[in-house]
C-alpha positions as CSV (number, residue, x, y, z in Angstrom):
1,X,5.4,3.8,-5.9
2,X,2.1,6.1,-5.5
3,X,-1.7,5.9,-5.4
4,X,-4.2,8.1,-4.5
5,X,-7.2,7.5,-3.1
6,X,-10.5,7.5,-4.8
7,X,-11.8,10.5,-2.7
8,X,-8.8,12.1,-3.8
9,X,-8.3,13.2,-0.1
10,X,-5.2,11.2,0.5
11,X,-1.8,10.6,-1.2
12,X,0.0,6.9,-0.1
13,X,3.7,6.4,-1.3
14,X,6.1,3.7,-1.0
15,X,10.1,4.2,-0.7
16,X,12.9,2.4,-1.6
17,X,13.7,2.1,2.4
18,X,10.5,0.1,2.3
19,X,8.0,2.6,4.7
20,X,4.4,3.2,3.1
21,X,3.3,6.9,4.0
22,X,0.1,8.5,3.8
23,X,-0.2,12.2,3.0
24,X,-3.4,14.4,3.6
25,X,-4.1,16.6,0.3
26,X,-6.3,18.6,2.7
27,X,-3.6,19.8,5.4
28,X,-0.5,18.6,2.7
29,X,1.0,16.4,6.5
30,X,2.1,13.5,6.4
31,X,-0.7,11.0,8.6
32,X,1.3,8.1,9.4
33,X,4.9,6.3,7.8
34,X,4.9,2.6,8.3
35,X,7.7,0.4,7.7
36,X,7.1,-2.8,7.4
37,X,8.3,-3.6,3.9
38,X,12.9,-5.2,3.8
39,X,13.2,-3.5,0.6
40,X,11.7,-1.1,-1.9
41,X,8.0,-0.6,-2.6
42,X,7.2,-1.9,-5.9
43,X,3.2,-0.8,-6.3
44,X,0.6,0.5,-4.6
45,X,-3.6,0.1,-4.7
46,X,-6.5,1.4,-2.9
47,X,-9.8,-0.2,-2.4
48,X,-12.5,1.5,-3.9
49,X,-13.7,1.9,-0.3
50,X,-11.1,4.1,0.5
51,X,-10.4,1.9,3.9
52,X,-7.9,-0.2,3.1
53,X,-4.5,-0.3,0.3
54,X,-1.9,-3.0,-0.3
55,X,1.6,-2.8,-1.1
56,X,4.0,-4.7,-2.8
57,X,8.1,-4.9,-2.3
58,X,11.4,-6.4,-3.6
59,X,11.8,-8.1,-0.7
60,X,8.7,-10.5,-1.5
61,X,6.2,-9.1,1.1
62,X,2.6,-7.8,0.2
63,X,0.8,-5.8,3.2
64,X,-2.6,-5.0,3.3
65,X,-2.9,-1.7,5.3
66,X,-5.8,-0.1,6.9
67,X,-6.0,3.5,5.8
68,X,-8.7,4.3,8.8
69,X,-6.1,2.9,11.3
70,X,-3.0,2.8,10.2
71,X,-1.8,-0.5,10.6
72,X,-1.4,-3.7,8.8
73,X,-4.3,-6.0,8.2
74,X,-2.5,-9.1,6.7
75,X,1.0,-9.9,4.8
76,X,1.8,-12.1,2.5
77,X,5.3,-13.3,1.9
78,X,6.6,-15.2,-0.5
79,X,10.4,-15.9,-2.3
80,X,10.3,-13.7,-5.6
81,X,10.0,-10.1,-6.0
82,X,6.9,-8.6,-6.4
83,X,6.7,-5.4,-8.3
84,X,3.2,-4.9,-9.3
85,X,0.0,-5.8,-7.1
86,X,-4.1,-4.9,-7.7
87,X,-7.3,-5.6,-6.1
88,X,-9.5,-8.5,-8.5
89,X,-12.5,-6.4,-9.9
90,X,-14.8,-7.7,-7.1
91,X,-12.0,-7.0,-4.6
92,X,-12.4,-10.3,-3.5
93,X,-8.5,-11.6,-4.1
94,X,-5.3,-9.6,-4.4
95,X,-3.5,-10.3,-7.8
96,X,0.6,-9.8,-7.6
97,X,2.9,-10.5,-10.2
């Protein structure tokens, strides 16, 4: 999985071992690699604030990450796969399937 952020400035992918990296387009470096996810990253989004992404995963997990930080916010886990999540338009309620 891959997004990029709305700036453009940053590059977040998602593995089949399950880590969630964040790449810098400015210096082309990898900023953090967080693992939190059993099995493969399904999806990623990006706030429109830039501050925040989630991730979803075959293992049933969707993490909310804080892209100012680098840490998870929240999880959510549940017993199906997930393979796609998005932010509702008003960013109010994550939406997986």
């Amino acid at each position: 999985a891959i997004a990029v952020s709305n700036d453009s400035s940053r590059i977040i992918s998602g593995g089949v071992n399950g880590a969630v990296r964040f790449w810098s387009m400015g210096t082309r470096k990898m900023e953090a690699s967080l693992k939190e996810h059993k099995a493969a990253v399904t999806s990623i989004v990006v706030r429109s604030d830039d501050k925040e992404c989630v991730s979803s995963s075959d293992d049933g997990s969707c993490i909310a990450w804080d892209m100012v930080h680098f840490r998870r916010t929240q999880a959510m886990f549940a017993s199906t796969m997930f393979k796609c999540c998005i932010y509702h338009p008003d960013e109010s309620q994550i939406l997986t399937c």
